[in-house]
N, C-alpha and C positions, 0 to 999 in steps of 0.2 A: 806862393810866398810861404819861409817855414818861417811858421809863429808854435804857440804855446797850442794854438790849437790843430796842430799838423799831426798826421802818424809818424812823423820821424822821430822815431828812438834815438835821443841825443848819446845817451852812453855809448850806443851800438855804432853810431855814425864818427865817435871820437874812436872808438877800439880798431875800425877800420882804418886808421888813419894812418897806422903803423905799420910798414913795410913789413914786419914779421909777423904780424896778426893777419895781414892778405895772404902772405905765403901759405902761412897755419893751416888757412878755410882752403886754398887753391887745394893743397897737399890732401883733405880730407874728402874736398868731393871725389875724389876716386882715391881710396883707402887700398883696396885691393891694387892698383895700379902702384903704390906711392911706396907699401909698407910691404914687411914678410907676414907669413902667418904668424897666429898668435897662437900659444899655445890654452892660456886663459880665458878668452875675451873670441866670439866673432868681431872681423873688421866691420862690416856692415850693420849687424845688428847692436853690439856693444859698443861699437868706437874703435880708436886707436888706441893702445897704452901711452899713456905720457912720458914714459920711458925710451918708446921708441920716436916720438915726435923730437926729441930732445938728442936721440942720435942720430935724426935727419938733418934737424937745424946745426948741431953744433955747437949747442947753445950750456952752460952751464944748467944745473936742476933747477936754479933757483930762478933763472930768468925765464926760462922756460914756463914752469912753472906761475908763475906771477901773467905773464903773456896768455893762456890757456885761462888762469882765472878771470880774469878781465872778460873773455870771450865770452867765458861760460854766464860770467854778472850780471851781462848786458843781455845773453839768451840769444847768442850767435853760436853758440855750441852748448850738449847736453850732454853732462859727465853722468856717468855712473862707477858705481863701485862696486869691485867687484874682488875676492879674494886677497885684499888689499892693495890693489892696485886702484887707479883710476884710470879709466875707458874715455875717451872723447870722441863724438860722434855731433856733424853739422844738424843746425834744426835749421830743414828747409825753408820750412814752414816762417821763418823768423825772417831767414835769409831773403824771401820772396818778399814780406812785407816790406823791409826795410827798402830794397828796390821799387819798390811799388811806390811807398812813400819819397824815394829820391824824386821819381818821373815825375810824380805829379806834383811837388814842392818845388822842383826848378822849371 
């Protein structure tokens, strides 16, 4: 049963709820498959730039943008900075719990 005392990360469980925030996570568990090299940032160790997630989607900066913060809020991704850009990169680690807590709440 999810109650108040479950591991389900409620923000994290709403972020996923948006067809463009599953894309987001699909698109970065394989960074190197998804994206070009970066000339600032490793795909793997840094993340992706937000600039080029944003010429994946299609998406203007600004939704992009707002979509990617949500993600990051909830701690379904870990942004870094870097040269002034920002880098996004999955936390597995988050992504596992969150599944963990699905299984065993439903």
């Amino acid at each position: 049963m999810l109650n108040s005392e479950s591991m389900i990360n409620l923000p994290a469980l709403k972020a996923i709820a948006s067809p463009v925030r599953l894309k987001i996570l699909e698109l970065l568990k394989d960074p190197a498959a998804n994206f070009p090299p970066q000339v600032d940032g490793d795909l793997l160790t840094d993340g992706v730039c937000a600039d080029f997630i944003r010429e994946r989607l299609g998406f203007a900066p600004a939704t992009v943008s707002r979509h990617l913060g949500l993600l990051a809020d909830c701690g379904l991704l870990v942004p870094t900075r870097k040269k002034g850009w920002t880098f996004y990169r999955r936390d597995e680690s988050a992504i596992a719990t969150l599944a963990a807590g699905l299984a065993a709440g439903l």
